[in-house]
N, C-alpha and C positions, 0 to 999 in steps of 0.2 A: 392036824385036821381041824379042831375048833379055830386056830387060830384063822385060816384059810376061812372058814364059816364066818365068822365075827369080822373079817375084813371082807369080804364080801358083800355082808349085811348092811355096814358100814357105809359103803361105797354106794351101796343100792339103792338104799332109805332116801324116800321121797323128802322133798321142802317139807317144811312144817310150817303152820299158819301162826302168827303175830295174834295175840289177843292185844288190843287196846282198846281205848275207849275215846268216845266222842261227849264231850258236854257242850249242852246246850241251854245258852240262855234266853230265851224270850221275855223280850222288855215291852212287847210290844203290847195294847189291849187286845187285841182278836188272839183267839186259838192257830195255832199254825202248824203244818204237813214238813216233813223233810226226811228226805232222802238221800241217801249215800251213794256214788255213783263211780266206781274204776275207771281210770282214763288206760287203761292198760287189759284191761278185759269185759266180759258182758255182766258182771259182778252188779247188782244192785246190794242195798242193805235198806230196810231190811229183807226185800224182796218177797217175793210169791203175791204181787198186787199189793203189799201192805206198806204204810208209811209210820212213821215214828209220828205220835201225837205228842204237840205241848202245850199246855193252858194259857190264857195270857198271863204273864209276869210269873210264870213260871219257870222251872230250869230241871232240866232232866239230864244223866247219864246214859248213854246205851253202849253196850259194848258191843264191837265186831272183832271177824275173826277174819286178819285178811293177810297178803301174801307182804313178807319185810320187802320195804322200799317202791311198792305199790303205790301208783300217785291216784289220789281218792279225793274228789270233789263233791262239794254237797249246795241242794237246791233244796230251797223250803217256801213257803206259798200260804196265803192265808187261807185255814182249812173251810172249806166251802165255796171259795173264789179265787182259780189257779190264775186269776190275771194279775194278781197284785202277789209280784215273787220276789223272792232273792237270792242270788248265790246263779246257781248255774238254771235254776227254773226247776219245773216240776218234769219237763219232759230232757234233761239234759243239754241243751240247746241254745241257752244263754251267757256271753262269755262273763268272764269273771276271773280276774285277776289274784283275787284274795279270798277266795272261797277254794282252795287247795291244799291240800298238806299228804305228807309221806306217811306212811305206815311205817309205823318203829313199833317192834313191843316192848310190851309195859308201860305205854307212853298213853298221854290223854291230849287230846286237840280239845278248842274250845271254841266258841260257835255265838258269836254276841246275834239278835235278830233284834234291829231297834226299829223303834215307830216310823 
């Protein structure tokens, strides 16, 4: 009977999410906005209207929690003026060849934003 339980459970158990991490270097002088974006569902990061701030010539970590093998693109933008972007843009929308990577956990991407 437990084992019938325990294989069951087994079998049922949902996906689990990938922790990894995103680093981000800003090389740039201005302050800059960036956002994480699923090409595989409505997932933002960091979401609920909010974006990852970085200083100029600063570099930050953030970590997300996302689904393995999740193909995850990001857009970043100088904070105060979404016209001057990079990556996929602020509203998604921009193509971008090299602004993509998979979700693997334990894994870190890394995010150069030059001048």
């Amino acid at each position: 009977m437990i084992r019938a339980l325990l294989a069951f459970l087994l079998l049922t158990s949902p996906a689990f999410a990938a922790g990894m991490s995103v680093f981000v270097r800003n090389q740039r002088s201005d302050g800059v906005a960036v956002e994480l974006f699923s090409r595989d569902s409505q997932k933002v990061w960091p979401g609920d209207d909010k974006v990852f701030l970085i200083r100029p010539k600063a570099r930050k970590s953030v970590p997300i929690s996302c689904e393995p093998g999740e193909h995850i693109c990001w857009g970043a933008w100088v904070n105060g003026d979404d016209s001057v972007t990079a990556g996929v843009g602020p509203d998604n929308d921009q193509p971008c060849d090299t602004c993509c990577f998979i979700c693997t956990e334990h894994s870190t991407e890394t995010v150069d934003l030059a001048e």
